[in-house]
N, C-alpha and C positions, 0 to 999 in steps of 0.2 A: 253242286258242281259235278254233273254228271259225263261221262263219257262214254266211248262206246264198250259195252260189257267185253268184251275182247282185250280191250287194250289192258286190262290188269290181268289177262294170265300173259304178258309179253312183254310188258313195260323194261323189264331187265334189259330188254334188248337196244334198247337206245344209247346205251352207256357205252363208251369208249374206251380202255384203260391202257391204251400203247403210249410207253414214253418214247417212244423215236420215229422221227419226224420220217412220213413216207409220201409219196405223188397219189397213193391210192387210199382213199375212203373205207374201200374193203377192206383193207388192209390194216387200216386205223381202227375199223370198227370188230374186226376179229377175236383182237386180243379180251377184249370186252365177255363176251361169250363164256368164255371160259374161266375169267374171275370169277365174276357173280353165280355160274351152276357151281362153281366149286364152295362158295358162299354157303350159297343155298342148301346143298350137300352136306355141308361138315355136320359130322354127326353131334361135335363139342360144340355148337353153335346152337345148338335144337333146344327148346324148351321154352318156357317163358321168364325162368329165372337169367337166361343169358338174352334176352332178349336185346338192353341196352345194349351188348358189347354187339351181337350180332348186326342192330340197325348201325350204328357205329361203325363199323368194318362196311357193313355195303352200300353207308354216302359216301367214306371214304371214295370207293370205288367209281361212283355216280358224278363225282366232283371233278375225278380225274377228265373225264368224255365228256360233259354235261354242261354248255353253255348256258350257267342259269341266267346270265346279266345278258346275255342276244334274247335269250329266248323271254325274259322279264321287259324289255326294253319293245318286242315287237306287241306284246301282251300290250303294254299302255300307249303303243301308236304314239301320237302327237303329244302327248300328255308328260311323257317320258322326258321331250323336249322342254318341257312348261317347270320341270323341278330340278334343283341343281344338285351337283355332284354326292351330295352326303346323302339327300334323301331318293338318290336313285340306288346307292350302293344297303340302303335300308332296304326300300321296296323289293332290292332281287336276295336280299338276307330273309324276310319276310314270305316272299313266293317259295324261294329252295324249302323254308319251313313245311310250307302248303302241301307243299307234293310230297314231302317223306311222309309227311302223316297223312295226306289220302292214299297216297300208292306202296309204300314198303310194305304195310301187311299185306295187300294183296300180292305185290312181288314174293311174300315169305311161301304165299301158297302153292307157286306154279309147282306144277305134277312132272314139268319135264319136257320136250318135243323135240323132234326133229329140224331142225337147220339148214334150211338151203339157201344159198345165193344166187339173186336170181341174174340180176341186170345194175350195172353201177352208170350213172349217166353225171358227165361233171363237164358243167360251164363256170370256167373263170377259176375262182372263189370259193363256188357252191356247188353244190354234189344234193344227187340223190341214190340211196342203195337201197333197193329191194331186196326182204328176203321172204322167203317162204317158211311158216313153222307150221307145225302141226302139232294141234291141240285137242285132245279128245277126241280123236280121229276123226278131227276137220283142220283143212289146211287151208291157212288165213295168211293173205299177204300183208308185208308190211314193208313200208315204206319211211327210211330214215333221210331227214331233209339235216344237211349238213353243210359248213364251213371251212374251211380252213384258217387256222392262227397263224400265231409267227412262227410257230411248233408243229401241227399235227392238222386232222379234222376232227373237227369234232360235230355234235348232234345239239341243235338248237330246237329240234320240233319230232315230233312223228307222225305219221298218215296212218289211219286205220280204217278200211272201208268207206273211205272218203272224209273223214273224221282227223281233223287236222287240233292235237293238242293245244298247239300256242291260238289256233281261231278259236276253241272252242272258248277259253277261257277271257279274249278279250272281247267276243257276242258279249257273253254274261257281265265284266267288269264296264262294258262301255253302259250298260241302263244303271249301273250304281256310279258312277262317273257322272252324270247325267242330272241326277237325284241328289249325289252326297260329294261331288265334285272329288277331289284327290284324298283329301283326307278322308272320309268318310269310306271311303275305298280300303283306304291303310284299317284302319278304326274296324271293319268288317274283317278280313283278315287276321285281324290280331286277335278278335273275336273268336274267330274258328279256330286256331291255331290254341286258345286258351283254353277249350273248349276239349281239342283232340286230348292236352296236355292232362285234365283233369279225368278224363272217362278214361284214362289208362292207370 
């Protein structure tokens, strides 16, 4: 379940962490920024003996911004519709698994960059905010596709060089959908998720 090699020195940046409800995206999405470098930073945090408390501290933070049940729900399209309440609140307990354990270590790595904001564009509901980082001395746009709650905005998806997280992953779920219908979907997840578990 591959994505574009970019999006793990950046992935932090999708996270939301403002508790007060604002009109602006950017604004939502700011406070975010500055949890997770300060995360990633803490010197107490560094090593692989604090590692638990460390991953621990930065879902916290990912939980707060992180539409995992939007962004789980557009992942299984119609499918989503076809399973009732308990076992959709599984499947997005399941997928949040997914991504801490492909993406926090990679999040643990980022080197640091520069932050720009480039452009906030919002119809309705939905928002989009570009921002500019620089990485390695390349600067890569990104693009955070967001929502509003009853609270805040928050980040259902991100765009990377045309590389749309939540499509990437229902491409790949829709031919096991297909093959191994819902369960067998769950069944493969739980799979890799068992799998991160034990190679740690």
């Amino acid at each position: 379940m591959k994505l574009s090699a970019h999006l793990f020195c950046i992935l932090f940046l999708v996270f939301s962490t403002s508790v007060f409800a604002s009109d602006s995206p950017t604004e939502d999405l700011k406070p975010a920024l500055t949890s997770l470098v300060r995360l990633l930073g803490d010197e107490s945090l560094k090593g692989e003996e604090k590692k638990v408390e460390r991953r621990a501290q930065i879902m916290v933070a990912i939980k707060k911004g992180f539409d995992f049940k939007e962004m789980s729900r557009r992942v299984l399209g119609k499918t989503w519709r076809k399973i009732d309440t308990a076992e959709q609140e599984n499947f997005t307990t399941i997928m949040t698994k997914l991504l801490e354990n492909v993406y926090v270590g990679k999040l643990e790595n980022y080197s640091g960059g520069d932050i720009e904001y480039v452009e906030e564009t919002v119809k309705g509901d939905r928002a989009q905010v570009t921002t500019m980082i620089e990485h390695n001395g390349v600067k890569l746009p990104v693009h955070y596709i967001m929502r509003k709650n009853s609270e805040k905005w928050v980040v259902y998806d991100i765009n990377i060089e045309g590389v749309s997280l939540v499509r990437n992953y229902q491409q790949q779920f829709k031919s096991i959908l297909r093959k191994e219908n819902y369960e067998g979907l769950v069944k493969v997840l739980e799979e890799k998720n068992k799998a991160f578990a034990e190679g740690e």
